[in-house]
N, C-alpha and C positions, 0 to 999 in steps of 0.2 A: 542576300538570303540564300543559302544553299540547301538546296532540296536533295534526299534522298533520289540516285538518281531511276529512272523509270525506261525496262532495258525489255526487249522480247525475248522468246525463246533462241531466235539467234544468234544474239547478242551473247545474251550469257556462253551458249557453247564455244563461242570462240571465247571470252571470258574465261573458261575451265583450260583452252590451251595456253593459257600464257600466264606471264608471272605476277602481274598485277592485277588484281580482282575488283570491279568496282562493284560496290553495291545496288540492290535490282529492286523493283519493287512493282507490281501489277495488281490493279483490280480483277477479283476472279471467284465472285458469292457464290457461281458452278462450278462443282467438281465435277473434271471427266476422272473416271477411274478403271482401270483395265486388271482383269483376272487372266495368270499363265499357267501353264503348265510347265513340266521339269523343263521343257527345253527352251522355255519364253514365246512360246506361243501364245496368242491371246486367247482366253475361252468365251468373256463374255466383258460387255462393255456397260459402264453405267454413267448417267449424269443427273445430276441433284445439285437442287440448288437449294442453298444450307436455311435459308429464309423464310422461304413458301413451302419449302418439302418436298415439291414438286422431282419425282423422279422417275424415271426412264429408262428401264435395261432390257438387255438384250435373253435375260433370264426371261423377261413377263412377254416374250415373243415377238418384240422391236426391234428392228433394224435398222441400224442409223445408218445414213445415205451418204458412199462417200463418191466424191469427182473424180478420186485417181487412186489408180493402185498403192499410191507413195501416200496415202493418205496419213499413217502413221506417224508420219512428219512432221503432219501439220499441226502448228499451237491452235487447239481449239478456241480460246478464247481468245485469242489474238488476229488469227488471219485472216484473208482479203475471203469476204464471202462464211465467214465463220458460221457453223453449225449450230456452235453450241447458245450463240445469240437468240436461240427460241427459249432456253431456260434463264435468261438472265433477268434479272429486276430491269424492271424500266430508271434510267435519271430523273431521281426528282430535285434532287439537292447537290452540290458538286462544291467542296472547299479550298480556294486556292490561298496561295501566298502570295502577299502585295510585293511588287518589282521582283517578280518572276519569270522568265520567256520558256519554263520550261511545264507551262502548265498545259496539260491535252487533255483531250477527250475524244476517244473514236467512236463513228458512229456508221454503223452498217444498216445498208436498205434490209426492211425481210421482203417475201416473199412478191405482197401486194404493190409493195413500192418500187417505179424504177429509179430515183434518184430523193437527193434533198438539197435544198437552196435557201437562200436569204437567210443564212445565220446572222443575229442580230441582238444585240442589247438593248434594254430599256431607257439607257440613261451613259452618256457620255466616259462615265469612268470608267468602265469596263471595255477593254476592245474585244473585240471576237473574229478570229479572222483563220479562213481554211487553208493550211499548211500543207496538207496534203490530199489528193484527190485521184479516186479509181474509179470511172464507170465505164461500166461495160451495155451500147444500148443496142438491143436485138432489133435488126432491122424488118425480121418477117415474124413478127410476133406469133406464134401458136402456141396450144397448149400444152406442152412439156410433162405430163401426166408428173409421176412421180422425179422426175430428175431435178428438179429444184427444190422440194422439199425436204425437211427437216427427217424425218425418220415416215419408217413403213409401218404396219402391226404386222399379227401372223395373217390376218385377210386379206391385206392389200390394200388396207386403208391408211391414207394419206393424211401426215400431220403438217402444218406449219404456222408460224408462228405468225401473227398481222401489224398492221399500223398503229394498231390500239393494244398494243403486248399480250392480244388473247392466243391463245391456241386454239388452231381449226381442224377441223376433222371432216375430211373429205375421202365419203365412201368410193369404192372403188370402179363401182359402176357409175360414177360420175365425174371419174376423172377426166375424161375429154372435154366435162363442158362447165364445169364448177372451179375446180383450180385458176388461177390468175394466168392468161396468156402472156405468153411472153420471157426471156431469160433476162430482163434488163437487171442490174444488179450493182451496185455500186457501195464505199465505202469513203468514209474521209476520215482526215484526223483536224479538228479543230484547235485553237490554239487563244486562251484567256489570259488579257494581260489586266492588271490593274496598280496604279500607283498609291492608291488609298483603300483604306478598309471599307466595305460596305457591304449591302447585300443587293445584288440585280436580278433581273429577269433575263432570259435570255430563251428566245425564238429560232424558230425553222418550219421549211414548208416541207412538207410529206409529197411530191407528187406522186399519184398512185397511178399504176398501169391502166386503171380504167379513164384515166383525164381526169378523176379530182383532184382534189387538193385539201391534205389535213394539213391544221396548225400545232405544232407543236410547241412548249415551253419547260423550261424548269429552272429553277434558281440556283444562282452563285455568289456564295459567300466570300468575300476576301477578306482575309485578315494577315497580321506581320508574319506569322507562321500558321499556313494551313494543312500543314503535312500532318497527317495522323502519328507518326511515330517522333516522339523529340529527341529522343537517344537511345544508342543501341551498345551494349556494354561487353567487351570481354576477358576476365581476368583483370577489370577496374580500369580498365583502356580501352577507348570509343571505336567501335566498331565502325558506327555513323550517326550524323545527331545534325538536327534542323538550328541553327545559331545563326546571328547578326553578323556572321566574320568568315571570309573564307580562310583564315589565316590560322593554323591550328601547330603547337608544338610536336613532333614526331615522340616527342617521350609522353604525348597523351594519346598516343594512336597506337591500334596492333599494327607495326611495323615494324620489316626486317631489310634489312639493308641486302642488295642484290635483289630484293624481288617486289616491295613499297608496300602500300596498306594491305589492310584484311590478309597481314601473313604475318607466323607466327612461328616460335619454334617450341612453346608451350606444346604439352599432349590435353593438360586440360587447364580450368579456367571457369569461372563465376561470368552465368551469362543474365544480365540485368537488362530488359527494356522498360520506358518509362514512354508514355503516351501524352497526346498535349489533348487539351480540353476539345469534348465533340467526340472524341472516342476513344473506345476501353477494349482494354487485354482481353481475348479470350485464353489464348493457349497461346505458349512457345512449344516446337517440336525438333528437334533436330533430326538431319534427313545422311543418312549413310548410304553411297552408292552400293547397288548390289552389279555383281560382278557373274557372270555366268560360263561356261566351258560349254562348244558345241562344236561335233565332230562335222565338218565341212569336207567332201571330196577326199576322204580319209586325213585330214587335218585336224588334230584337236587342237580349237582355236580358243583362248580367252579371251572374253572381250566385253563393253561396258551393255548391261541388258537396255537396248536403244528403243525405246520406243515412249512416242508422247504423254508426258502425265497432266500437268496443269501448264505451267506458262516455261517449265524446262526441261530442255532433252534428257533424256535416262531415266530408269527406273528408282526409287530410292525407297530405303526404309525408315519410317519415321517412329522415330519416342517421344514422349511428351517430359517436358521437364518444369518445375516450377520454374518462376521468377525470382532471379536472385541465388540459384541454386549451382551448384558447380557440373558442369557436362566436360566428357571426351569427345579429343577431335577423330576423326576417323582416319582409319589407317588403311582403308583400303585406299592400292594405289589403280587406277582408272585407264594405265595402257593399255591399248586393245587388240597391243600385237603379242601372243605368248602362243605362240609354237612349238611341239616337242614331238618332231617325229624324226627316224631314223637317219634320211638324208636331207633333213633340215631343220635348223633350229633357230628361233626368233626369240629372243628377252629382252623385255623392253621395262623400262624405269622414268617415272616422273619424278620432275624436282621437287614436286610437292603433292599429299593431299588434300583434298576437296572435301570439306564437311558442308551444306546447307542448312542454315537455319530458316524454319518456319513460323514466321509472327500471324496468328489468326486475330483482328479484331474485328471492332463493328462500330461502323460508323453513324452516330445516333442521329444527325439530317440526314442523311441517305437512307439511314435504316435497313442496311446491306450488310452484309458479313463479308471484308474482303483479307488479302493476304500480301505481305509482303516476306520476301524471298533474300537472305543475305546469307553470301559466301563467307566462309574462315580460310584460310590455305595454310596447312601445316608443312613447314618443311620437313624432307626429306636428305637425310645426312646420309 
């Protein structure tokens, strides 16, 4: 069974330097989303979660909390310690595909928690088992007023997200002795195998910085194909599609010799996606890099406008298109070296570009809005 494969924010950006593209796909029902100005400055920052509604900007006099100046970098919804994990839906439901090794789920401590353990199944057919593990455990616990938590208001009051997916609200004159002591913090990526269809339960323990302990559960369905998307279409040539076979004819694939799938030398093309049962289309969008000019140390530099959006590096501009309906690839090319000054000049040219498309559905056991993210690469002659 091959799965649509499942890539992070840095994945993909070296994905954009080379000539083979594979396809990406992440959970992500929060949108972060960032406002510029002419020169790509950020002005204001928002995050919504498409679901609950629940949102959060920096317009309503919130300030979200970052750990490093390089913060921009970071995939919010992805990284070790993630932010954006206080707007997210809790897992109640998770659909894998049977004889799969590429099935995860990561699962990030918040605030109250320093760790979790004893991941487990109900019943033998399902393994469960952590593939990867991050913690970090404070050894002189105190209370860290605002530097662990999720965002600030305009008073100084203190958000973060608990054990029980609520959001806390910790006034400011009681942040030395109401916030959770402590910086322990930790993240895993767990990893669901199953040889047969069924549906399991599957456990974890919460241990909380005060010494309790919550239980945690939620269910997983396996079935022959649990991938939300069954096929991804362009120009009536699979972009990517969940099948019984890894074995696929190159004259059914966008492929171009010199540079392998998801490349093409079409300008446009009939973009088709079909969903398998359990979840529905909302929107396709296609995503055009935007490209900016900013004068550096008397340097007019182009270059790609770089800053974090959802699960990929750069800015981008998105339209929405029907299903079934014909889109252009984008022609903007993404070098971000273009120099033009008197005693020195830089022009740079890629071999191809970069259009993104954007799948929004929604997952009806989960009951989550999530997104999957696939490149096209148009050559460049």
């Amino acid at each position: 069974m091959r799965n649509i494969a499942k890539i992070g924010a840095s994945a993909l950006a070296m994905a954009l330097s080379i000539t083979m593209i594979a396809p990406i796909s992440a959970n992500a029902e929060v949108i972060a989303t960032w406002e510029y100005d002419e020169n790509g400055k950020e002005k204001n920052y928002t995050f919504t979660n498409e679901d609950t509604k629940v949102s959060y900007s920096e317009k309503d006099g919130y300030k979200i909390i970052q750990e490093s100046e390089e913060w921009e970098y970071i995939d919010f919804t992805e990284s070790y310690g993630t932010w954006a994990d206080i707007y997210k839906s809790e897992l109640k439901v998770k659909t894998i595909s049977t004889k799969s090794y590429n099935e995860t789920e990561t699962f990030t401590t918040s605030l109250d928690v320093a760790r979790f353990e004893n991941f487990k199944s109900n019943k033998d057919g399902l393994k469960v088992k952590v593939i990867s593990r991050q913690e970090y455990n404070d050894p002189t616990p105190v209370a860290e007023k605002t530097y662990m938590c999720n965002f600030i208001d305009k008073d100084g009051n203190a958000y973060y997200r608990n054990v029980n997916g609520e959001i806390v609200k910790v006034e400011k004159k009681d942040l030395d002795t109401k916030l959770p002591k402590g910086t322990d913090i930790a993240t895993y990526v767990v990893r669901f195998y199953a040889k047969k269809a069924g549906t399991y339960k599957v456990s974890y323990d919460a241990k909380l910085k005060d010494g309790t302990t919550v239980k945690k559960t939620f269910k997983v369905i396996a079935k022959e194909d649990g991938s939300a998307i069954k096929s991804v279409t362009f120009g009536g040539q699979l972009l990517d599609v969940t099948v019984g076979t890894d074995s696929f004819d190159k004259s059914d694939r966008v492929w171009t010799k010199g540079y392998g799938i998801n490349t093409t030398s079409k300008k446009s093309g009939k973009i088709r996606v079909t969903m398998n049962k359990d979840f529905k289309l909302k929107k396709i969008e296609v995503g055009t890099p935007v490209m900016i000019t900013k004068d550096e140390d008397g340097y007019l530099t182009r270059r790609l406008a770089y800053k974090t959006s959802t699960i990929h590096d750069g800015v981008y501009t998105w339209k929405k298109v029907e299903n079934g309906k014909k889109i252009k690839l984008s022609k903007v090319d993404t070098s971000t070296h273009s120099i033009d000054k008197k005693t020195e000049s830089i022009q740079e040219k890629q071999t191809f570009t970069v259009t993104l498309i954007r799948i929004t559905y929604y997952d009806k056991k989960n009951k989550t809005t999530e997104r999957a993210y696939i490149p096209i690469s148009k050559v460049q002659k």
